[in-house]
N, C-alpha and C positions, 0 to 999 in steps of 0.2 A: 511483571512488566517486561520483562527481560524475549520471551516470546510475542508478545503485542508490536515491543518495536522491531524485534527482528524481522514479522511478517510484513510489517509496513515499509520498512528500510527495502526490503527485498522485491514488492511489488514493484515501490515508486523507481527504485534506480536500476535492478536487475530486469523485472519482467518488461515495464513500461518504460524504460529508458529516458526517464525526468518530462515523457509526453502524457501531458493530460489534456483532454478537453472539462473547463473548470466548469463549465455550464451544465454540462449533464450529469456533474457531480450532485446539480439540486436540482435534478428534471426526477419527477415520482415514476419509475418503469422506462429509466433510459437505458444508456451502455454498460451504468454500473449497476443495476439494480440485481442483476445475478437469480438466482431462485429465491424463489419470494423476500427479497432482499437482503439473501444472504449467502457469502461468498463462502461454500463450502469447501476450498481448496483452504484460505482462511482459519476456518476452525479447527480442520486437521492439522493443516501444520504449528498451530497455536497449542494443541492440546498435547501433539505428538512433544512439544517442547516445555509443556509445564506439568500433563501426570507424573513423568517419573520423579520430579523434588517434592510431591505427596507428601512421600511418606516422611522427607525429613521436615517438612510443612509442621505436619501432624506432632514429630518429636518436638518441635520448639516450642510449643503450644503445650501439651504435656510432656515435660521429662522421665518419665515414668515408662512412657510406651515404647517397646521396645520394637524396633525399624532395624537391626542390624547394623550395616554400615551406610545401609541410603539417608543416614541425616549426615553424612559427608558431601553428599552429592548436594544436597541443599545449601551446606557453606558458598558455591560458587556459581547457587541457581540461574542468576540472571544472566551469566556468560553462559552456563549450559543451554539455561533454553535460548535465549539470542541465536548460537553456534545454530544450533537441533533446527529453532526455526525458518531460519534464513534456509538452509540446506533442503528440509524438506517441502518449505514453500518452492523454492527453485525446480527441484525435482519433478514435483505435482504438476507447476505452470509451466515446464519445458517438454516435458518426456511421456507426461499421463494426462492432462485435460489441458491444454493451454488456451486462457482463456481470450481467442479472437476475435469472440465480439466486441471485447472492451479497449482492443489496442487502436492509438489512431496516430494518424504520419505525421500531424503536425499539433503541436503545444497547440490549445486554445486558451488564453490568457485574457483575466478582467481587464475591465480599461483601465485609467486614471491611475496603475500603478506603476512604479520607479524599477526595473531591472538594471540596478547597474551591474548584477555578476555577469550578464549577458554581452555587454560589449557594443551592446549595439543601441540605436534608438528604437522603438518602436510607434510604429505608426498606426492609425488606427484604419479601419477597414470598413468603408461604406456599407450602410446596410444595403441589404437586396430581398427580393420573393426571395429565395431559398432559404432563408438564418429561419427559422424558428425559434418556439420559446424567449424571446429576448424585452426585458422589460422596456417600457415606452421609457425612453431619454437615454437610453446605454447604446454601447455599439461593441462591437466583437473584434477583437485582436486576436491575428492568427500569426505567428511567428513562426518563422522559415529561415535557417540558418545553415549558409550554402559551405559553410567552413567548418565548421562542426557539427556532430550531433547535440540536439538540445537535451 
């Protein structure tokens, strides 16, 4: 687990900076859909952070099997790979493929919910020709905050 959140932690507030557009989160072959929907920057740095506690996986499971010293590495796996994955997600999405097409400038936020960490009200934002995608009776909240980044 300890990889799973590190990669997710790392996306949402390192790579995407708390900006999501929440709608094309469920559009089938939108901004996130990635190679055939799946983000292989993702699976590297998930796996780059959970192969090596393997081997002490395998120890705890049979005590018998001898691993050396990597079923030590395994006592402190979920900070191992969190650490491992957060770093090599960063890496991946800063330095080797960053992924551009999925970044956007402004939060797109559902309606009818309550931001109070935010500070501010938000207002909802008339439909127009250009929204796509958007179920009949919704409308789309676009948050823009001149004082902070979101």
């Amino acid at each position: 687990m300890g990889p799973l959140a590190g990669t997710i932690v790392c996306d949402f507030y390192l790579i995407r900076k708390r900006k999501l557009d929440v709608r094309e989160l469920y559009r089938d072959h939108g901004i996130y859909w990635y190679t055939y929907g799946v983000n292989w920057r993702a699976v590297v740095s998930f796996l780059l952070g959970f192969l090596p506690t393997l081997p002490g996986f395998a120890h705890s499971i049979e005590k018998t099997l001898d691993v050396g010293g990597a079923w030590k590495l395994y006592t402190f796996a979920w900070l191992f790979g969190f650490s491992v994955a957060v770093v090599s997600y960063y890496i991946i999405c800063t330095y080797i493929s960053p992924p551009t097409e999925s970044l956007v400038d402004l939060a797109v936020l559902p309606p009818g919910k309550v931001y109070p960490s935010l500070g501010t009200t938000l207002e909802e934002v008339p439909r127009d020709d250009k929204v796509e995608e958007i179920a009949v009776g919704e409308k789309e909240i676009v948050l823009e905050s001149r004082d902070s980044p979101v």
